[in-house]
KEPA-324104 format. One record per residue (C-alpha): residue in one letter; x, y, z. Coordinates in nm, 4 decimals. Each point is the difference from the previous one (the first is absolute). Example, Ala and Ser with C-alpha at 12.3 -4.5 7.8 and 13.67 -1.06 7.14 Angstrom:
<sites>
@code = A	x = 1.2300	y = -0.4500	z = 0.7800 $
@code = S	x = 0.1370	y = 0.3440	z = -0.0660 $
</sites>
This chain:
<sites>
@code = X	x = -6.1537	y = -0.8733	z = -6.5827 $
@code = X	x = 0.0369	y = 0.3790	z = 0.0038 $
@code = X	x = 0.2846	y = 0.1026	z = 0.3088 $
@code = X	x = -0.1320	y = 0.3703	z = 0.1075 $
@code = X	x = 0.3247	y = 0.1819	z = 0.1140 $
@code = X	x = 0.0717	y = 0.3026	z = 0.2002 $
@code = X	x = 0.3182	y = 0.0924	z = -0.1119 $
@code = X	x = 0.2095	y = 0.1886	z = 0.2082 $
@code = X	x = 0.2697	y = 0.1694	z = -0.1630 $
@code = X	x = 0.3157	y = 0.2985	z = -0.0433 $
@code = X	x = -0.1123	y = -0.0126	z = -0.3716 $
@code = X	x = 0.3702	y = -0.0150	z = -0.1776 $
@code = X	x = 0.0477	y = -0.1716	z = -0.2850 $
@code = X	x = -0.0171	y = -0.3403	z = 0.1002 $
@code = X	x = -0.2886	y = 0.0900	z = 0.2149 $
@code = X	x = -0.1739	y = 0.1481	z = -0.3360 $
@code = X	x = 0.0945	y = -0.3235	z = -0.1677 $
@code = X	x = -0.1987	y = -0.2186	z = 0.2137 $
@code = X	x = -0.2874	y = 0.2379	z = -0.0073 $
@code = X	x = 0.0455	y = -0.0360	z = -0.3842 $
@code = X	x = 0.0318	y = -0.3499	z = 0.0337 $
@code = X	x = -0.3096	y = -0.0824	z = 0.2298 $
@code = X	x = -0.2470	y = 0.1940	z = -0.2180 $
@code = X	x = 0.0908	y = -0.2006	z = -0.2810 $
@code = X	x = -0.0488	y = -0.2913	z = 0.1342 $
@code = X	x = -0.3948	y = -0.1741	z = 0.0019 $
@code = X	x = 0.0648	y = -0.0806	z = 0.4093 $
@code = X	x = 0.0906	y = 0.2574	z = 0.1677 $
@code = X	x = -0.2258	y = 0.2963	z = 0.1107 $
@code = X	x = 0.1625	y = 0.3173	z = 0.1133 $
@code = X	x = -0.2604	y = 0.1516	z = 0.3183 $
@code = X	x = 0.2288	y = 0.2599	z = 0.1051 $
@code = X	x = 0.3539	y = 0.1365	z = 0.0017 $
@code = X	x = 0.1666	y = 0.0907	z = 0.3412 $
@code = X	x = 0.2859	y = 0.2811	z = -0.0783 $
@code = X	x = 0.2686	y = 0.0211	z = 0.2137 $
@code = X	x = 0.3663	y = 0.1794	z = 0.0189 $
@code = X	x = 0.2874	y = -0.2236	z = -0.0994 $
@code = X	x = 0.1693	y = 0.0149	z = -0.3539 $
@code = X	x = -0.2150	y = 0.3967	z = -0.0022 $
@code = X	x = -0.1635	y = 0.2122	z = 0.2286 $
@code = X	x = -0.3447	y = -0.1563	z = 0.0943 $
@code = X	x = -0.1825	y = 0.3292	z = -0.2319 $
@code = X	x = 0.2038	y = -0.1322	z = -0.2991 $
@code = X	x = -0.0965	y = -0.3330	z = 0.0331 $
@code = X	x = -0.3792	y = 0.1117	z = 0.0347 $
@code = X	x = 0.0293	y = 0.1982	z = -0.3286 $
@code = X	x = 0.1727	y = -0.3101	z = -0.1995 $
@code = X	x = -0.2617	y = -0.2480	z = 0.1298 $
@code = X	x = -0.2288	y = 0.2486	z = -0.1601 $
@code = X	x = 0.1594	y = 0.0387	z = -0.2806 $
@code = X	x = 0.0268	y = -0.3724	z = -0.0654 $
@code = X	x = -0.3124	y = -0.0628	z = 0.0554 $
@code = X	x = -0.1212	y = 0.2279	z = -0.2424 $
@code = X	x = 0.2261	y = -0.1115	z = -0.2612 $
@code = X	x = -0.1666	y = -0.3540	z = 0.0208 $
@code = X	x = -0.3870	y = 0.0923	z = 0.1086 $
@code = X	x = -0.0185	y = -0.1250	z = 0.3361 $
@code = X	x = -0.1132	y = 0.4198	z = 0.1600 $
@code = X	x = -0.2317	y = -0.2234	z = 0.1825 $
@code = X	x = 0.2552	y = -0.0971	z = 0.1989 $
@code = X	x = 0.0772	y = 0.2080	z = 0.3630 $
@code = X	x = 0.3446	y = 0.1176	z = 0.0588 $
@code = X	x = 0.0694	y = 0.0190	z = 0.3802 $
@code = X	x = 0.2126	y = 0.2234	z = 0.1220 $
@code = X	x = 0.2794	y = -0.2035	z = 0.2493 $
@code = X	x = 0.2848	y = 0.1019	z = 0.2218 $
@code = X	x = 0.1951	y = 0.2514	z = -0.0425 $
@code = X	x = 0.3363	y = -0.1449	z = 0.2336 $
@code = X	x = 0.0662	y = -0.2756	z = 0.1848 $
@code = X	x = -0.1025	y = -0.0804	z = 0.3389 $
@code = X	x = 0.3153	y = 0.1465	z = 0.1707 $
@code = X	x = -0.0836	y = 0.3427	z = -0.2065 $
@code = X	x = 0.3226	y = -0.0228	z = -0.1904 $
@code = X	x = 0.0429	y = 0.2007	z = -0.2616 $
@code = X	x = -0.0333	y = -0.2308	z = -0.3173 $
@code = X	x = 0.2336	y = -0.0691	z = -0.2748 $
@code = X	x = -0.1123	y = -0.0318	z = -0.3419 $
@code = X	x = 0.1172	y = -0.2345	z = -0.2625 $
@code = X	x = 0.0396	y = 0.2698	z = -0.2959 $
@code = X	x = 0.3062	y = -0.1589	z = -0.1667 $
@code = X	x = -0.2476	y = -0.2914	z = -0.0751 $
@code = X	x = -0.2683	y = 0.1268	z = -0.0699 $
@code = X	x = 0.0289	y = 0.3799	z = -0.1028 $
@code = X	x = -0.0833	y = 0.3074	z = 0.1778 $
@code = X	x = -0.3878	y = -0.0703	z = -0.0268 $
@code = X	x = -0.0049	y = -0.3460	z = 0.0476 $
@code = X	x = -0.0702	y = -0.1393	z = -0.3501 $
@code = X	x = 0.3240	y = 0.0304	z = -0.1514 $
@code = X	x = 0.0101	y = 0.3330	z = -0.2603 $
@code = X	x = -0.3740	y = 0.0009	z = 0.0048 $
@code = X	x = -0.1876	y = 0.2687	z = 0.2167 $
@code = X	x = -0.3710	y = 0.0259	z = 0.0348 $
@code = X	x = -0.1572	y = 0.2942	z = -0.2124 $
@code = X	x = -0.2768	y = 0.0374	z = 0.2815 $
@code = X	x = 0.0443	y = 0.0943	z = 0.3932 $
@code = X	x = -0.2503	y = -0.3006	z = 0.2030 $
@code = X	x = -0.0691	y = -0.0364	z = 0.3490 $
@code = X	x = -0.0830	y = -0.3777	z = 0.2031 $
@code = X	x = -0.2856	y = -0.0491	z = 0.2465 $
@code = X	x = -0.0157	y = -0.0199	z = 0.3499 $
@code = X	x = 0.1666	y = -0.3556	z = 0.1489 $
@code = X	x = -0.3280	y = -0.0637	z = 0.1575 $
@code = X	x = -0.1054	y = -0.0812	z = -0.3773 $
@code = X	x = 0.2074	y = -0.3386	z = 0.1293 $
@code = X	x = -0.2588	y = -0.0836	z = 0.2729 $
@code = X	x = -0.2663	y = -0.0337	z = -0.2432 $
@code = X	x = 0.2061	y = -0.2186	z = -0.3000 $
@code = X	x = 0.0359	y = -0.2745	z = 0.2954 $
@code = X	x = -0.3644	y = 0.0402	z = 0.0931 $
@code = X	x = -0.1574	y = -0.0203	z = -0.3346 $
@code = X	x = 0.2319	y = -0.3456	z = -0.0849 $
@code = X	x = 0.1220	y = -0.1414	z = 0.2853 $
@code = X	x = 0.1220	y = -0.3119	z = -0.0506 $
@code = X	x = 0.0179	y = 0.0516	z = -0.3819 $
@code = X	x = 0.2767	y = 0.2325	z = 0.0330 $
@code = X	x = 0.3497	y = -0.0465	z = -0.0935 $
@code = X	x = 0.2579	y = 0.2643	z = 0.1569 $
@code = X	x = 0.3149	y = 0.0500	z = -0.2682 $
@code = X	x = 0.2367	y = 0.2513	z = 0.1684 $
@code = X	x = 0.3327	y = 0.0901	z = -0.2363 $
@code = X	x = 0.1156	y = 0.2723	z = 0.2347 $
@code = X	x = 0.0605	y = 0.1004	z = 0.3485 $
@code = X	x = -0.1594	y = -0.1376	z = 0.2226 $
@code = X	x = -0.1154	y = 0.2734	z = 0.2015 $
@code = X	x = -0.3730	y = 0.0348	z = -0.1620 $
@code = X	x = -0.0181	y = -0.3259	z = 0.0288 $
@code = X	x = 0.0859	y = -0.0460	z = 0.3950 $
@code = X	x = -0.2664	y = 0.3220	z = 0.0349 $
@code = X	x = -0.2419	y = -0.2157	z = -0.0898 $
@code = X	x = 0.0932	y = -0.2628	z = 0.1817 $
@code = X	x = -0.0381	y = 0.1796	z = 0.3182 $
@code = X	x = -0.2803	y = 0.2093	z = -0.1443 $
@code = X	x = -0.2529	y = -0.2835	z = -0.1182 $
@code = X	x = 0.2034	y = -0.3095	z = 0.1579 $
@code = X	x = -0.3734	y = -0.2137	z = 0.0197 $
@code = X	x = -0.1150	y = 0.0939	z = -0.3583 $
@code = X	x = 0.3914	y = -0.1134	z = -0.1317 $
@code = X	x = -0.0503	y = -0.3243	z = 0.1490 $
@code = X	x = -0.2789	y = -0.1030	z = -0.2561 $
@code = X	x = 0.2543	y = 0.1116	z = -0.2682 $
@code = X	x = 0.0326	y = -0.3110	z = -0.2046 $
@code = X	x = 0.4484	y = 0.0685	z = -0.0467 $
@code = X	x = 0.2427	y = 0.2366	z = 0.0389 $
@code = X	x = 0.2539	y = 0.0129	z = -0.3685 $
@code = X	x = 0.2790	y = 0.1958	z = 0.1168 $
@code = X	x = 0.3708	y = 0.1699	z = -0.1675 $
@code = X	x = 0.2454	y = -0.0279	z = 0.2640 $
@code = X	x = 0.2880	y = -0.0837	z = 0.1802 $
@code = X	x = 0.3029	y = -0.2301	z = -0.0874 $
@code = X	x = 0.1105	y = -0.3188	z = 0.1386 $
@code = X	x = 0.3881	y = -0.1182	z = 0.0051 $
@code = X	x = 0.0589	y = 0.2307	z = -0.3155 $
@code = X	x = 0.1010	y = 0.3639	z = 0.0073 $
@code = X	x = -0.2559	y = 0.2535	z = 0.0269 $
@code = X	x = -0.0214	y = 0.2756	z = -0.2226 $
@code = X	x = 0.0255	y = 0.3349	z = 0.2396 $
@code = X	x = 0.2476	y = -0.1709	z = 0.2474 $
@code = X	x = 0.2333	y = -0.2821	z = 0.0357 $
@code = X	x = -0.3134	y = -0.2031	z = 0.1029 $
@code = X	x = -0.3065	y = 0.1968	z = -0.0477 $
@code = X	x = -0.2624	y = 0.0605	z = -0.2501 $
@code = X	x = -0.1514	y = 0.3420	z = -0.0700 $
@code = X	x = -0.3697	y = -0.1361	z = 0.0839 $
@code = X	x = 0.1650	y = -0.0986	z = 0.3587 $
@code = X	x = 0.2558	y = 0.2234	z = 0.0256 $
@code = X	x = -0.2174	y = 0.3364	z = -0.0712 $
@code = X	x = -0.2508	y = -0.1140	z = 0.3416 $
@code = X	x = 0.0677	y = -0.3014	z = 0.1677 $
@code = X	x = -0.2240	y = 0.0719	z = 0.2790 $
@code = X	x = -0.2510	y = -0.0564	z = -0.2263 $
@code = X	x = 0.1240	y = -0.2807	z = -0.1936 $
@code = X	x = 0.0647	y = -0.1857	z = 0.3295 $
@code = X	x = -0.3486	y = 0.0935	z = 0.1371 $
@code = X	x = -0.1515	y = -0.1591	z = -0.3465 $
@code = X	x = 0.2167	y = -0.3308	z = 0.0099 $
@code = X	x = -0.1083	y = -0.0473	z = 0.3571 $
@code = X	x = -0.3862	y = 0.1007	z = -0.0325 $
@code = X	x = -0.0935	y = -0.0273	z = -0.3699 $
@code = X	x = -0.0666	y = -0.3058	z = -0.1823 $
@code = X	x = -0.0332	y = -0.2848	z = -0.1553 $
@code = X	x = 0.2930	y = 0.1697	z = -0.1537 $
@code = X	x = 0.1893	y = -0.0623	z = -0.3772 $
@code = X	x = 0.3263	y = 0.2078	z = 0.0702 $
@code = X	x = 0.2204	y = 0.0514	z = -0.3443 $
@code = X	x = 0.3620	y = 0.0765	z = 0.0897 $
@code = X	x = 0.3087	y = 0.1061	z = -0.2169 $
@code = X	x = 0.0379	y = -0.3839	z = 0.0139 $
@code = X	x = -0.2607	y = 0.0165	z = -0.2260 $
@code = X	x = -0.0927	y = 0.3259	z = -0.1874 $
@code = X	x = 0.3492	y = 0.0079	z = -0.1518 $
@code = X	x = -0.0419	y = -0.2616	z = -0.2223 $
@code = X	x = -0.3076	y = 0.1515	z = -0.1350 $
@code = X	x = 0.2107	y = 0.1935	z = -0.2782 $
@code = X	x = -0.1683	y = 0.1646	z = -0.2631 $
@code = X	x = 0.2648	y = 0.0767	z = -0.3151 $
@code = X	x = -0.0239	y = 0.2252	z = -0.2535 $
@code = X	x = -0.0967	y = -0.2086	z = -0.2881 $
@code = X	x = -0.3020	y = -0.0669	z = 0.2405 $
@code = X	x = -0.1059	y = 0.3595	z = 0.0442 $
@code = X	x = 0.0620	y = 0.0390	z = -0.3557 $
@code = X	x = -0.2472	y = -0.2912	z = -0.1500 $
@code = X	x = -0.2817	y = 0.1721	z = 0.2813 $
@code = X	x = 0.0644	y = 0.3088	z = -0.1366 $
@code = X	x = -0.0619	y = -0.1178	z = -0.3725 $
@code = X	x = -0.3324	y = -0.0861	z = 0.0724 $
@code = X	x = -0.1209	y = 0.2927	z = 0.1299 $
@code = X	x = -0.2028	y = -0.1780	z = 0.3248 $
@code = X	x = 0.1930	y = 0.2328	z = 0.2574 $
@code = X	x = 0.1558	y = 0.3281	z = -0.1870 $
@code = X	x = 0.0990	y = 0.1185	z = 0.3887 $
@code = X	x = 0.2555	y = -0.2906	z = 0.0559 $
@code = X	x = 0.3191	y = 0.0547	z = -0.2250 $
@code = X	x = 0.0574	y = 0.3370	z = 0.0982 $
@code = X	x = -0.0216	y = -0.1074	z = 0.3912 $
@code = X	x = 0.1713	y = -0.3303	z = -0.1033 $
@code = X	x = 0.2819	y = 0.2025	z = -0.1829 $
@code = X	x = 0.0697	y = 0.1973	z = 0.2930 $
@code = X	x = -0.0104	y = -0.2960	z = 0.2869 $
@code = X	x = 0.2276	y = -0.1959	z = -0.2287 $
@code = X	x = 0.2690	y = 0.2751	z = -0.0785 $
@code = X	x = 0.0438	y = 0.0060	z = 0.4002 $
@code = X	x = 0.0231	y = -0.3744	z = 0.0284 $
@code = X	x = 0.2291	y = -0.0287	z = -0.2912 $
@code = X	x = 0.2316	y = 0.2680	z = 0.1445 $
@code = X	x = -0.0182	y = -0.1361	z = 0.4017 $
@code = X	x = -0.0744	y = -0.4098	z = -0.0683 $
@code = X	x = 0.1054	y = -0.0590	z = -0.3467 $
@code = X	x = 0.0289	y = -0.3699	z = 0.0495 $
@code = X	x = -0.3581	y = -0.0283	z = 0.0300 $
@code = X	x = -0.0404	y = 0.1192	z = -0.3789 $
@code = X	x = -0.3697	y = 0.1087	z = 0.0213 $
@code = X	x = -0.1765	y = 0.2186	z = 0.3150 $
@code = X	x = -0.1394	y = -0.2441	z = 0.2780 $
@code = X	x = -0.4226	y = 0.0715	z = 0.0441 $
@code = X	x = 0.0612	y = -0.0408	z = 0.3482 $
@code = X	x = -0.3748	y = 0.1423	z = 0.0852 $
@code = X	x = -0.1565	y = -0.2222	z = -0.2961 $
@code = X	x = 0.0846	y = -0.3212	z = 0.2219 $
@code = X	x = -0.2691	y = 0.0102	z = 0.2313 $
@code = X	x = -0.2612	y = 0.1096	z = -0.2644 $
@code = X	x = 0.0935	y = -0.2531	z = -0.2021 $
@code = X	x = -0.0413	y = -0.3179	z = 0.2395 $
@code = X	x = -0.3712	y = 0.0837	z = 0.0610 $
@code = X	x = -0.0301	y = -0.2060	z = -0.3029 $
@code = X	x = 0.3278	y = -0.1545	z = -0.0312 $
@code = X	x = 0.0970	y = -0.1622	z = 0.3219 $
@code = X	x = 0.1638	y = -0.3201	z = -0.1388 $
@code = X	x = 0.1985	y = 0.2066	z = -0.1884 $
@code = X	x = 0.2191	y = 0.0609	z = 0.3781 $
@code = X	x = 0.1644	y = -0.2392	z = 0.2214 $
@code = X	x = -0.1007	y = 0.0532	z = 0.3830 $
@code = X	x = 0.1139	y = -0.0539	z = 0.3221 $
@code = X	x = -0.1825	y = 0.1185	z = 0.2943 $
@code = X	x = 0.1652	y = 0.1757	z = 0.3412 $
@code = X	x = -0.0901	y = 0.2176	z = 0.2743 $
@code = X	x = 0.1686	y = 0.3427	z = -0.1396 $
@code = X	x = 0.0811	y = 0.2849	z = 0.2253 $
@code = X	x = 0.1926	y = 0.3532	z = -0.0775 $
@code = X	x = 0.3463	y = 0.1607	z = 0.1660 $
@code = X	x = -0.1749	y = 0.3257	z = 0.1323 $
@code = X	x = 0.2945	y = 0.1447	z = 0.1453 $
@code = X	x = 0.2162	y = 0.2673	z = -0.1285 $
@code = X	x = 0.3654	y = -0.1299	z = -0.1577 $
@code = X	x = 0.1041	y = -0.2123	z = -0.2611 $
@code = X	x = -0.2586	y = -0.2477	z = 0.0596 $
@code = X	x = -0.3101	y = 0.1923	z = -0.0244 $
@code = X	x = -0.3051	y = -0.1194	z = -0.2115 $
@code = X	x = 0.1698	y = -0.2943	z = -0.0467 $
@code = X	x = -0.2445	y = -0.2874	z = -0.0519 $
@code = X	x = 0.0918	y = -0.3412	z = 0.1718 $
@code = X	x = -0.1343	y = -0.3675	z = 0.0300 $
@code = X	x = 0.1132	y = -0.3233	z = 0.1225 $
@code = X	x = 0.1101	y = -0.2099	z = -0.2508 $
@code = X	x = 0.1255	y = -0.2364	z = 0.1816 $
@code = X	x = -0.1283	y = -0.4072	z = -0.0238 $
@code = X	x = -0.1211	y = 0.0114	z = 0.3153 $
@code = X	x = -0.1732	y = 0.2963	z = 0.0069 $
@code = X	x = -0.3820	y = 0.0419	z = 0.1203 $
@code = X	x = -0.2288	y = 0.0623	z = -0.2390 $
@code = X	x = -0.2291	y = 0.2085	z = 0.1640 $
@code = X	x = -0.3751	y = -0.0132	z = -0.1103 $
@code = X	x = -0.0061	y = 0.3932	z = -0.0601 $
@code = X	x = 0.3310	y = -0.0691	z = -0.2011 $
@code = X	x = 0.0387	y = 0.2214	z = -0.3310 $
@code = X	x = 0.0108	y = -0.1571	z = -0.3360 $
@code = X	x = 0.3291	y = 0.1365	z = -0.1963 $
@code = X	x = 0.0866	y = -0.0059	z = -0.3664 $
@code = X	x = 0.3335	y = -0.1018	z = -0.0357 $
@code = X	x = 0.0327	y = -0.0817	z = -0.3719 $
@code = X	x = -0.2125	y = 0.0114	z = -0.3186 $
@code = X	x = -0.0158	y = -0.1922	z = -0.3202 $
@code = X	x = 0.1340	y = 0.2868	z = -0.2109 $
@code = X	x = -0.1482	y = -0.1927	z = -0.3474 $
@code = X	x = -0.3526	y = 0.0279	z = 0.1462 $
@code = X	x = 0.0846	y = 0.3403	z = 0.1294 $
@code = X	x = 0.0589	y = 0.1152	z = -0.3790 $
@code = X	x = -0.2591	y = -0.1788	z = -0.1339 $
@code = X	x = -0.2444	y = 0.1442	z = 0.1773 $
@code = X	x = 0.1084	y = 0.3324	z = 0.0328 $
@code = X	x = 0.0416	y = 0.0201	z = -0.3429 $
@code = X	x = -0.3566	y = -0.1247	z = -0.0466 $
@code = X	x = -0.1355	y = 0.2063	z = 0.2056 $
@code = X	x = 0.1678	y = 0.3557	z = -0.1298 $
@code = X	x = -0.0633	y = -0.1238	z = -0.3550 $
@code = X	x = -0.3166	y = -0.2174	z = -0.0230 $
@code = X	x = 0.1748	y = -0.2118	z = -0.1919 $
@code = X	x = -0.0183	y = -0.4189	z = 0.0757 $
@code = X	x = 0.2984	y = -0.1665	z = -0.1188 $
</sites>
């Protein structure tokens, strides 16, 4: 069965590596891209959707032009360290591109309804448009795969925060309350998903993907410098792509989730009751909160390398 996604996205590296990832694979069909700010301006992350795209022959496919801040018209902060200046590590597109309207969105849920799957690897604040933009369409969405949040582990931005949450969690919240059915994938989760370099070597060897290693390189220099423990750069933004065809591949537990939206140390921190007794509620979201790293390699590796075995 072929999962048609609208992907939205801040098109870094990891972002790039799902995209990479999805159009490899036989079951997943890329209808549109939704750009938004996040780890680059939202105009960078147009022009390396395009650029991806290109490199792998999918021009047929729109590129949507997001938000530009978050709901509370912050000024954004970008995630350069990790994922360079332009977004895909030392790479920078040789060709300016621009994205089409958002209203492009409206008519993605109209022509497949409820044979869409939303992915959404970035803020949240495209997403949360939509929402309150085209809440009756969304409904006939068949799942929400989202990047976010982090749940009695240390976020990555803040003390207890993850940058998905962190960077607008009015819209995070408003998605966890109004979105759904809903597959969230935490830092619980998406650390574990560690890609090493003997990895990105053997894909590079083969030649399938001659844009990863040089991203790759680049992502895993910052990990190894800031999380060297982890020996190999997490594809935090691969998670969610990945369990479109690979859900047994997660253990899940499902909550009610909501979102810290005020300012101070706790903000866009992402909490649910884990508690025996808790309620589960019947709009409860599904969360990842670990993965069988052996079938994560295997077929990652298959994937990237078209290799069996």
């Amino acid at each position: 069965m072929v999962n048609n996604v609208l992907f939205f996205s801040d098109m870094g590296i990891d972002d790039a590596i799902a995209l990479m990832y999805a159009s490899f694979t036989k079951t997943i069909n890329i209808v549109g891209i939704v750009c938004s700010y996040g780890n680059v301006p939202v105009e960078d992350a147009v022009q390396n959707a395009h650029f991806l795209l290109d490199s792998l022959g999918m021009n047929d496919v729109p590129v949507i032009k997001g938000a530009e801040r978050p709901m509370t018209s912050e000024s954004p902060t970008y995630t350069t360290k990790a994922h360079g200046t332009h977004g895909l590590g030392s790479i920078v597109p040789p060709f300016a591109s621009e994205g089409q309207n958002f209203g492009i969105v409206k008519s993605i849920l109209e022509r497949y309804g409820g044979d869409l799957i939303i992915v959404d690897t970035g803020r949240l604040t495209s997403l949360a448009m939509a929402i309150m933009l085209y809440e009756e369409l969304l409904k006939r969405v068949k799942g929400y795969y989202i990047m976010g949040g982090a749940f009695l582990v240390p976020g990555n931005v803040t003390p207890v925060a993850e940058a998905n949450f962190v960077g607008d969690p009015f819209a995070a919240d408003l998605v966890m309350r109004h979105g759904g059915p809903i597959a969230l994938f935490p830092l619980n989760v998406t650390y574990k998903a560690i890609v090493t370099q003997n990895m990105s070597d053997s894909i590079n060897r083969v030649g399938k993907a001659p844009l990863f290693k040089s991203m790759f390189d680049f992502y895993y220099d910052f990990y190894k410098t800031s999380m060297p423990r982890l020996q190999g750069a997490p594809m935090h933004d691969l998670l969610p792509m990945m369990a479109l065809v690979n859900r047994q591949m997660f253990q899940w537990k499902s909550r009610p989730v909501r979102v810290v939206t005020q300012e101070g140390i706790a903000k866009g921190q992402s909490i649910a009751d884990f508690r025996p007794s808790a309620t589960v509620e019947p709009n409860a979201i599904r969360l990842a909160l670990d993965l069988d790293y052996g079938q994560f390699y295997w077929n990652f590796m298959t994937i990237m390398t078209d290799k069996k075995g």
